[in-house]
Backbone as numpy.savetxt, mean C-alpha at the origin, in Angstrom:
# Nx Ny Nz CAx CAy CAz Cx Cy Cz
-53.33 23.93 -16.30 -51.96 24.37 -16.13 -51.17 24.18 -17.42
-51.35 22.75 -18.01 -50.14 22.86 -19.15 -51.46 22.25 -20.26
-51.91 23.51 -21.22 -52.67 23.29 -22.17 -52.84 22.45 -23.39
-51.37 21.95 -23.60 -50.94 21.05 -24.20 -50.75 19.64 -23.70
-51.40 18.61 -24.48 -51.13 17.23 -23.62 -49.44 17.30 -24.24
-49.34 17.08 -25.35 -47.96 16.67 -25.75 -47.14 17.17 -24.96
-47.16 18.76 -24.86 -46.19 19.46 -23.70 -45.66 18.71 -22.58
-46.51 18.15 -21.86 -46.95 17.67 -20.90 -45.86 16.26 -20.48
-46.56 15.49 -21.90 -45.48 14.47 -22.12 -44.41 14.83 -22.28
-44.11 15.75 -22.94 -42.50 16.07 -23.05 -42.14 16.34 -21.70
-42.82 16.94 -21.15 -41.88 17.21 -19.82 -42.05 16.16 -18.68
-42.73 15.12 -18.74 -42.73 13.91 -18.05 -41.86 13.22 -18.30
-41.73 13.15 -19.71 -40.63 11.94 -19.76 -39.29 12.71 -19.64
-39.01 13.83 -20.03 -37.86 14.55 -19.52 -36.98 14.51 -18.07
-38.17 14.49 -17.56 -38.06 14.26 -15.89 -38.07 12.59 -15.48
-38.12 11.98 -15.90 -38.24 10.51 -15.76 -36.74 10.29 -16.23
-36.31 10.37 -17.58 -35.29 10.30 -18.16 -33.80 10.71 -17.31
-34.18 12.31 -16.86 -33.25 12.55 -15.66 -32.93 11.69 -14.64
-33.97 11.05 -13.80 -34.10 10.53 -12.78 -33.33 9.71 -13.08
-33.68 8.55 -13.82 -32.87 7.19 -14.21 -31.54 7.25 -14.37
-31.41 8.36 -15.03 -29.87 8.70 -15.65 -28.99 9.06 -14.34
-29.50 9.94 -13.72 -28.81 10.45 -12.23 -28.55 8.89 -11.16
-29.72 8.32 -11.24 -29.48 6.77 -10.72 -29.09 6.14 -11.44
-28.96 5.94 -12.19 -27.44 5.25 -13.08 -25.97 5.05 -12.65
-25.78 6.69 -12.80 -24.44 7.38 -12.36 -24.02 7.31 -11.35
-25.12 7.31 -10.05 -24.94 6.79 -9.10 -24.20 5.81 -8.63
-24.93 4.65 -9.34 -25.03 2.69 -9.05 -23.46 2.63 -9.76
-23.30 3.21 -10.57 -22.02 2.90 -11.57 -20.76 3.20 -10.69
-20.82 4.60 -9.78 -19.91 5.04 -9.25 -19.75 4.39 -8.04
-21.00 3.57 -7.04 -20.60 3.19 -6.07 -20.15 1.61 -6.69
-20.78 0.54 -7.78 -20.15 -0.16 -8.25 -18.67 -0.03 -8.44
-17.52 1.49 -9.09 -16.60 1.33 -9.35 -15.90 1.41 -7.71
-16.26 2.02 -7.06 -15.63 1.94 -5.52 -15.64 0.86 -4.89
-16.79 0.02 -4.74 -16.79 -1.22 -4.18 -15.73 -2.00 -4.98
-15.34 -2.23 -6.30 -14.29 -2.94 -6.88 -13.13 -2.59 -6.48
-12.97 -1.30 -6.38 -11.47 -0.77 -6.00 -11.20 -1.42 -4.56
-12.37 -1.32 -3.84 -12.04 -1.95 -2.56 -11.85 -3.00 -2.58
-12.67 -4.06 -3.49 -12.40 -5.24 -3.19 -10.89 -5.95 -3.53
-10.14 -4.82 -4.60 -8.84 -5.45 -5.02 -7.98 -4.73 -4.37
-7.57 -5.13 -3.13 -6.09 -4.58 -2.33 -5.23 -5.50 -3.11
-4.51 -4.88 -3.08 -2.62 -5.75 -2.74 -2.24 -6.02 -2.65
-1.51 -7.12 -3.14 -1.28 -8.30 -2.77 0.36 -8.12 -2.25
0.65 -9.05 -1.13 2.40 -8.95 -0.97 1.95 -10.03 0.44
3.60 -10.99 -0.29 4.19 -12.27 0.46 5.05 -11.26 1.25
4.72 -11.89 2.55 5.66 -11.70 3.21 6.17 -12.65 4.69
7.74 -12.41 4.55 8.61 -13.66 4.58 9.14 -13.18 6.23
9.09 -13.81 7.03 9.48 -13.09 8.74 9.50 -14.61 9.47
10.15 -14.58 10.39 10.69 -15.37 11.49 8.70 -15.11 12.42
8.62 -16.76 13.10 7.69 -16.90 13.64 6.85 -16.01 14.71
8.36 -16.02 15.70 8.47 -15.55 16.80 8.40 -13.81 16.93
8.44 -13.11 15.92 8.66 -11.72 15.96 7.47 -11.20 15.58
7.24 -10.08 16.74 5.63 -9.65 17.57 6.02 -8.34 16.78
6.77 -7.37 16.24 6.93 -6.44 15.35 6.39 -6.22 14.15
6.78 -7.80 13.43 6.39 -8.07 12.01 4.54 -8.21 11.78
4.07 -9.08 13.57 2.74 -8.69 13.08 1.99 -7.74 13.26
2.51 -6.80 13.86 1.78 -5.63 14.13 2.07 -4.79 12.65
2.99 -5.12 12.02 3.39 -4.17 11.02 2.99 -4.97 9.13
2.70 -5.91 10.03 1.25 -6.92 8.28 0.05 -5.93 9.26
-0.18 -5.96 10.33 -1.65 -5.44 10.88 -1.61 -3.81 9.78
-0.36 -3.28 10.18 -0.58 -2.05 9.71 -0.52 -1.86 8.31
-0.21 -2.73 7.06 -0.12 -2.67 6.02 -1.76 -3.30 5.37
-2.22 -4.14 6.29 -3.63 -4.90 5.94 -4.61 -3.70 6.28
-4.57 -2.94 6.95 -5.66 -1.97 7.32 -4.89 -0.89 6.55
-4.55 -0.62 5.77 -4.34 0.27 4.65 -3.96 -0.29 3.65
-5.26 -1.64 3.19 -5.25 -1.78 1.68 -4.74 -2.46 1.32
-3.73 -3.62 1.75 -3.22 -4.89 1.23 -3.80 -5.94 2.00
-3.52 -7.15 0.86 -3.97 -8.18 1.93 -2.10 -8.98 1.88
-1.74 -9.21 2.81 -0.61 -9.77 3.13 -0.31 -11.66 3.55
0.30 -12.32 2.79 0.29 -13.83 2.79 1.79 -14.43 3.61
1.45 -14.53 4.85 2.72 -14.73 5.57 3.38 -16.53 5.77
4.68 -16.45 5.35 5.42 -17.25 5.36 6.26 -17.18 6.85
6.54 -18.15 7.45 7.09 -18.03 8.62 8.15 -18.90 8.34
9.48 -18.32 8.59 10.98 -18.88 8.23 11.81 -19.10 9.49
12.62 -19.91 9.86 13.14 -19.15 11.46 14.57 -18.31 10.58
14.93 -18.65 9.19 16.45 -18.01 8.92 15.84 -17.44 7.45
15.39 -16.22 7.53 14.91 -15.66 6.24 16.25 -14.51 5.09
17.36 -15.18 5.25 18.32 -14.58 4.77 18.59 -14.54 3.35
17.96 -16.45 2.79 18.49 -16.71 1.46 17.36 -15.70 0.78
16.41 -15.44 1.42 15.22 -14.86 0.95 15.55 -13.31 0.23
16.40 -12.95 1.11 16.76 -11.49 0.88 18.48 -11.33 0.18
19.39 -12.37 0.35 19.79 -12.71 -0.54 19.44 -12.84 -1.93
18.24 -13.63 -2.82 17.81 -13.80 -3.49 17.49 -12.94 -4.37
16.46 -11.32 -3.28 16.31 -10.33 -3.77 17.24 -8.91 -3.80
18.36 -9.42 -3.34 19.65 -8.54 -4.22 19.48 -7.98 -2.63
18.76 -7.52 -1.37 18.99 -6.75 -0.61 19.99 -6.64 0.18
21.16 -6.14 0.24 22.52 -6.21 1.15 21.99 -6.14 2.11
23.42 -6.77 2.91 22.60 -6.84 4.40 22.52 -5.83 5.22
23.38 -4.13 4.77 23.63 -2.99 4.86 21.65 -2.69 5.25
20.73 -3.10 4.38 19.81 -2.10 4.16 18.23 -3.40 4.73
19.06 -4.37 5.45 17.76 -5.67 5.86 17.55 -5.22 7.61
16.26 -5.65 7.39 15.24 -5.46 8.78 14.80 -6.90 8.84
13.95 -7.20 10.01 13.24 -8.20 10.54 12.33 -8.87 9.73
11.91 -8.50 8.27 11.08 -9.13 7.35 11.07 -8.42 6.16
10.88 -9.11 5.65 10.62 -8.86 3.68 9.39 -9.15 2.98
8.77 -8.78 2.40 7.23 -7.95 1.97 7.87 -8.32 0.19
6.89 -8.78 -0.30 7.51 -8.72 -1.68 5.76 -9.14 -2.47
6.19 -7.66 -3.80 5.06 -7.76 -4.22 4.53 -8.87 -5.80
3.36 -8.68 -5.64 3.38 -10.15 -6.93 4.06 -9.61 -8.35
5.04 -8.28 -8.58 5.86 -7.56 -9.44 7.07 -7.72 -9.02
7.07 -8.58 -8.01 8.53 -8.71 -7.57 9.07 -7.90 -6.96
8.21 -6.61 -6.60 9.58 -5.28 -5.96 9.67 -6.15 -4.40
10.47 -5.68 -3.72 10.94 -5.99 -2.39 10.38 -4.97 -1.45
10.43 -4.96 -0.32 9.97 -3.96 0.54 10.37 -4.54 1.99
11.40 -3.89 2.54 12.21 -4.24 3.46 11.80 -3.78 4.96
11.70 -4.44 6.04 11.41 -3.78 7.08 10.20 -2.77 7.53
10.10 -1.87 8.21 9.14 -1.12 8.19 8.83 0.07 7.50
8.70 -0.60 6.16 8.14 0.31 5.44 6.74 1.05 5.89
6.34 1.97 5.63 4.77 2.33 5.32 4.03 2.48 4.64
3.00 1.97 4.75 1.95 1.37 3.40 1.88 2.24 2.66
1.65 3.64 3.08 1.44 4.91 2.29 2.97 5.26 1.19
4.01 4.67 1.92 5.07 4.51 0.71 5.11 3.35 -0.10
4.71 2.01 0.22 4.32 1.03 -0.75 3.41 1.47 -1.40
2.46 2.11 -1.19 1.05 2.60 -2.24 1.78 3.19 -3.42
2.49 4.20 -2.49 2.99 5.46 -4.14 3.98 4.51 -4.57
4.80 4.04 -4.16 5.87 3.31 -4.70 5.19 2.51 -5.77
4.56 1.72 -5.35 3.29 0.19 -6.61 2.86 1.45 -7.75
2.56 2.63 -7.50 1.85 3.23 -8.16 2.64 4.09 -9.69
4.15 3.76 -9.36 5.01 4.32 -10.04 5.78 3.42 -10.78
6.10 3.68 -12.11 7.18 3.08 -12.94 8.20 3.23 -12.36
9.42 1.98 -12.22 10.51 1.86 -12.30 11.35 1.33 -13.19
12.96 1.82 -13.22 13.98 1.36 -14.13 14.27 -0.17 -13.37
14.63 -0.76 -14.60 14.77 -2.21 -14.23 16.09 -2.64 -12.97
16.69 -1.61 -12.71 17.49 -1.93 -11.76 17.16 -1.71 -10.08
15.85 -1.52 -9.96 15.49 -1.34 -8.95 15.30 -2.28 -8.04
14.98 -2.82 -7.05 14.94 -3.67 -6.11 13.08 -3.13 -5.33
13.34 -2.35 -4.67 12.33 -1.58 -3.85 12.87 -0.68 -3.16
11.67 -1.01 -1.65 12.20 0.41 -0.52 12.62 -0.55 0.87
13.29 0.38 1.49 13.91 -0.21 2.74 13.82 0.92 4.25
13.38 0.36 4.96 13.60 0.97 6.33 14.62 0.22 6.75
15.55 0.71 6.82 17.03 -0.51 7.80 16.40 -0.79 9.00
17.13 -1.49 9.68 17.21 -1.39 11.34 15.89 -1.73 11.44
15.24 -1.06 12.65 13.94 -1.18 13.13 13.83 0.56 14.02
13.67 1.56 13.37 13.23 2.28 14.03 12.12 2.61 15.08
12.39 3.13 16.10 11.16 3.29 17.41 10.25 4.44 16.23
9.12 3.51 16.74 7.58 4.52 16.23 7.16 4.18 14.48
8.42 3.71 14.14 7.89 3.19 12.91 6.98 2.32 13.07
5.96 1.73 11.66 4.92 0.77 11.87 5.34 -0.84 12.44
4.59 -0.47 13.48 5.01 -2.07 13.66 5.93 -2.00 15.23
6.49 -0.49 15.20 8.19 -0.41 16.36 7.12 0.68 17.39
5.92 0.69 17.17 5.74 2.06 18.48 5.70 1.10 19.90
6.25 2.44 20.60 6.19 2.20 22.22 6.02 3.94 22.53
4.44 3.75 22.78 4.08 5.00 23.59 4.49 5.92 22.66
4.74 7.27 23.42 4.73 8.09 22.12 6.15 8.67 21.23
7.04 7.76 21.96 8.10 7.77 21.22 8.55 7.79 19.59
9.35 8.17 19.29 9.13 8.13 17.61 11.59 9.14 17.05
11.70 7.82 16.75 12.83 8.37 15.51 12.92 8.82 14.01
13.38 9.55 13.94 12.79 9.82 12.48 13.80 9.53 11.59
13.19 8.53 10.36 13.99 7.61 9.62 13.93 7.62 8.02
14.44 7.38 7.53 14.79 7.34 5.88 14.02 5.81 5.03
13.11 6.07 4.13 13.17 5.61 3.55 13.39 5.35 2.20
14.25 3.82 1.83 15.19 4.09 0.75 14.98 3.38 -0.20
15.21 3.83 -1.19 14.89 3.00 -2.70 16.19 2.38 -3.31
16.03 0.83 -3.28 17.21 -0.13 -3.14 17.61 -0.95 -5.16
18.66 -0.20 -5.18 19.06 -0.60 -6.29 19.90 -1.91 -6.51
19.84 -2.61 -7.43 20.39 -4.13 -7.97 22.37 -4.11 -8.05
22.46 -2.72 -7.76 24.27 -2.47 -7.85 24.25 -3.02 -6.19
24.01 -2.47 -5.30 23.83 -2.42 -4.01 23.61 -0.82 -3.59
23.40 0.19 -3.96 23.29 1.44 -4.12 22.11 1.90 -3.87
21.87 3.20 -2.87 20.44 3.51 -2.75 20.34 4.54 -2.67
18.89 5.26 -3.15 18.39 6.85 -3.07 17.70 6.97 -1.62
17.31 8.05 -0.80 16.37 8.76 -0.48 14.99 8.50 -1.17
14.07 7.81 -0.83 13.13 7.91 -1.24 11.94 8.71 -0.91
12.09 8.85 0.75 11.33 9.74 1.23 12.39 9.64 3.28
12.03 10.83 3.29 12.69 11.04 4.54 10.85 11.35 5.30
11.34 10.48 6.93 9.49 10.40 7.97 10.31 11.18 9.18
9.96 12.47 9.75 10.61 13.37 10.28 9.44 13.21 11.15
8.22 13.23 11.47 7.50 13.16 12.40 6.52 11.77 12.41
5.89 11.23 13.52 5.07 10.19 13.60 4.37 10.42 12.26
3.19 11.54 12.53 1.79 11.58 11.48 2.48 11.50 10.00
3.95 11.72 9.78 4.01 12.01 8.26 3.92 9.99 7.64
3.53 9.24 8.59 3.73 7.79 8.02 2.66 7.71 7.77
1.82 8.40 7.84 0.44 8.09 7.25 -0.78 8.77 6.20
């Protein structure tokens, strides 16, 4: 078939060479995924003992990618005091990342993700869900759902629109 030994070799080790290289690329790429997984997110977060909201809503921020370190306060005010948040724009707990941004109430992870993922001007604070909206993370009952603003909290006391959640699925 191949009249040439050398030929022969050339195309053995050609094909060998491929192989390795393709399994290389492989091992490298599932190596860089397994790291990405292994480094979620870190964020303290600061909530009253007793409130069955706050853990459903670390549940929902830990299963999308953070790992969350909870402090249990019964008066978590100086806390949010501290971080400039008026009391205009405070919920049932405060989320704060190891960058210091704040993250107020029921946020959603998918807006902490992009949010961590973006430069900010130094006067920023974070994001805020006021209140406790029904159906937000952490607030569902059945299939109820309000649709709520979330806001990007500035160091004046002043805030943007950061993203408006008009239906359940858009929190995720």
């Amino acid at each position: 078939m191949f009249p040439n030994k050398y030929i022969l070799k050339i195309i053995a080790t050609f094909f060998i060479v491929t192989l390795i290289t393709s399994c290389s690329e492989s091992d490298v790429v599932r190596a860089e995924l397994n790291t990405a997984e292994a480094q979620s997110i870190s964020l303290d977060v600061y909530k009253n003992p007793n409130c069955g909201c706050c853990k459903k809503w670390i549940s929902h921020v830990n299963d999308n990618g953070f790992e969350s370190k909870v402090h249990n306060y019964q008066n978590i005010s100086s806390i949010k005091e501290k971080k400039g948040i008026q009391p205009r724009y405070r919920s049932c707990h405060t989320a704060i990342s190891k960058d210091g941004f704040a993250f107020e109430g029921h946020v959603p992870a998918k807006y902490i993700q992009q949010f961590l993922s973006e430069s900010h001007d130094d006067n920023v604070i974070g994001l805020s869900v006021p209140a406790m909206p029904l159906g937000s993370p952490g607030m569902e009952v059945g299939d109820k759902f309000h649709p709520y603003k979330v806001l990007l909290l500035k160091l004046d006391g002043s805030d943007e629109i950061y993203a408006e959640v008009r239906t359940y699925k858009e929190q995720f």
